[in-house]
Residue, then its C-alpha position, 0 to 999 in steps of 0.5 A: x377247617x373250611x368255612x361254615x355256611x349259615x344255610x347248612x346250619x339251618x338244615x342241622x337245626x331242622x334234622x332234630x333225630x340226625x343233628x349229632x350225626x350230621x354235625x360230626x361229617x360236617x366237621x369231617x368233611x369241611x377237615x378236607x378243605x371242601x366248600x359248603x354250600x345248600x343244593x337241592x336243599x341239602x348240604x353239598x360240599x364243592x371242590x373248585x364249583x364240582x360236587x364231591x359229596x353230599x350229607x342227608x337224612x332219611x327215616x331210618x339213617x342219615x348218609x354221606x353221598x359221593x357223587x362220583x362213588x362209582x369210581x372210587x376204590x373201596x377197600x372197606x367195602x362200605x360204598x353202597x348203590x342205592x338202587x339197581x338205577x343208580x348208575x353213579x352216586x354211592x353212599x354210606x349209611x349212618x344210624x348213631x355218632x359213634x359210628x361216624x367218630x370210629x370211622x373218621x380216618x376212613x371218611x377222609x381217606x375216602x373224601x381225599x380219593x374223590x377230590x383227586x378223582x374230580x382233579x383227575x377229571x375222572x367221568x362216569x361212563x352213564x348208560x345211554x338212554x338208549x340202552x334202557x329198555x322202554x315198556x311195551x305200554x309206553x312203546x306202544x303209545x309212542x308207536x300209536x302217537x307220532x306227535x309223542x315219539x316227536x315230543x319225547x325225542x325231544x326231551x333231554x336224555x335224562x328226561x327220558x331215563x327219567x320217565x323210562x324207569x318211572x314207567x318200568x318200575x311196576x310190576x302189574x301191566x295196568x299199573x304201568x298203563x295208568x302212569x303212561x296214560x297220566x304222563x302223555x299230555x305233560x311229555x306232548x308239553x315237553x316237560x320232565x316227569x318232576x317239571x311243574 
């Protein structure tokens, strides 16, 4: 087994309704001979400085996150998308221990096929920006704003996914308006949706 991170220890202590759960793929991932590290604070297993997998917690389950997930086979069909955007990370949830111990061989088997992808240098093939369809509210004040189409350009291509499905993602026209209207002065700043 790998070495422990005192990081990721203080993430465990802090998960009082996942720890038994997450200490378990813990075990199981560090089994697999990954580093583990804290990104984005969450505990992130590396295999030569490339993220293979994740583990968090969330509400209702706690999961394991393979940052390549797209590509890997799934012959258990347990590798879930967890949202229509989502174009590369595939997770699998957990809701008790016991789960996590029946599926121990398959977890590594699983863990063992993304490290060969990563060894492989296997990429996902990420739609392109210009593949999303931008909202006609924020078309229009691109078209409207020249000094906005310039700063948007201008933005990294995940800036711009970014800011494409944050607008898109409502259903009412005035509501994507209003997100449009909040986010014009921080996109002329060049700044990303989540940049301070």
């Amino acid at each position: 087994m790998n070495r422990m991170n005192p990081s990721v220890d203080g993430y465990l202590r802090k998960s009082k309704q996942w720890q038994e759960e997450l200490q378990k793929l813990r075990t199981i991932i560090l089994d697999c001979q990954l580093t583990e590290e804290m990104k984005w604070r969450v505990p992130c297993y590396t295999f030569q400085n490339s993220n293979i997998v994740f583990i968090g917690r969330f509400k209702e389950c706690c999961v394991l996150s393979f940052v390549k997930g797209a590509l890997l086979n799934d012959p258990n069909n347990i590798l879930i998308q967890q949202t229509e955007n989502t174009q590369s990370v595939r997770v699998i949830r957990f809701t008790n221990v016991q789960q996590i111990v029946e599926m121990e061989p398959i977890l590594k088997a699983y863990i063992d096929e993304a490290i060969e992808v990563e060894k492989a240098g296997l990429k996902v093939n990420f739609k392109k920006t210009a593949e999303f369809i931008i909202p006609e509210e924020f078309q229009t004040e691109l078209d409207e704003i020249p000094a906005l189409k310039t700063a948007f350009d201008a933005l990294t291509p995940g800036r711009q996914r970014a800011y494409i499905l944050y607008f898109s993602a409502p259903k009412q026209s005035k509501t994507r308006e209003s997100r449009v209207e909040k986010c014009i002065q921080k996109i002329l700043d060049g700044k990303g949706l989540n940049d301070e």
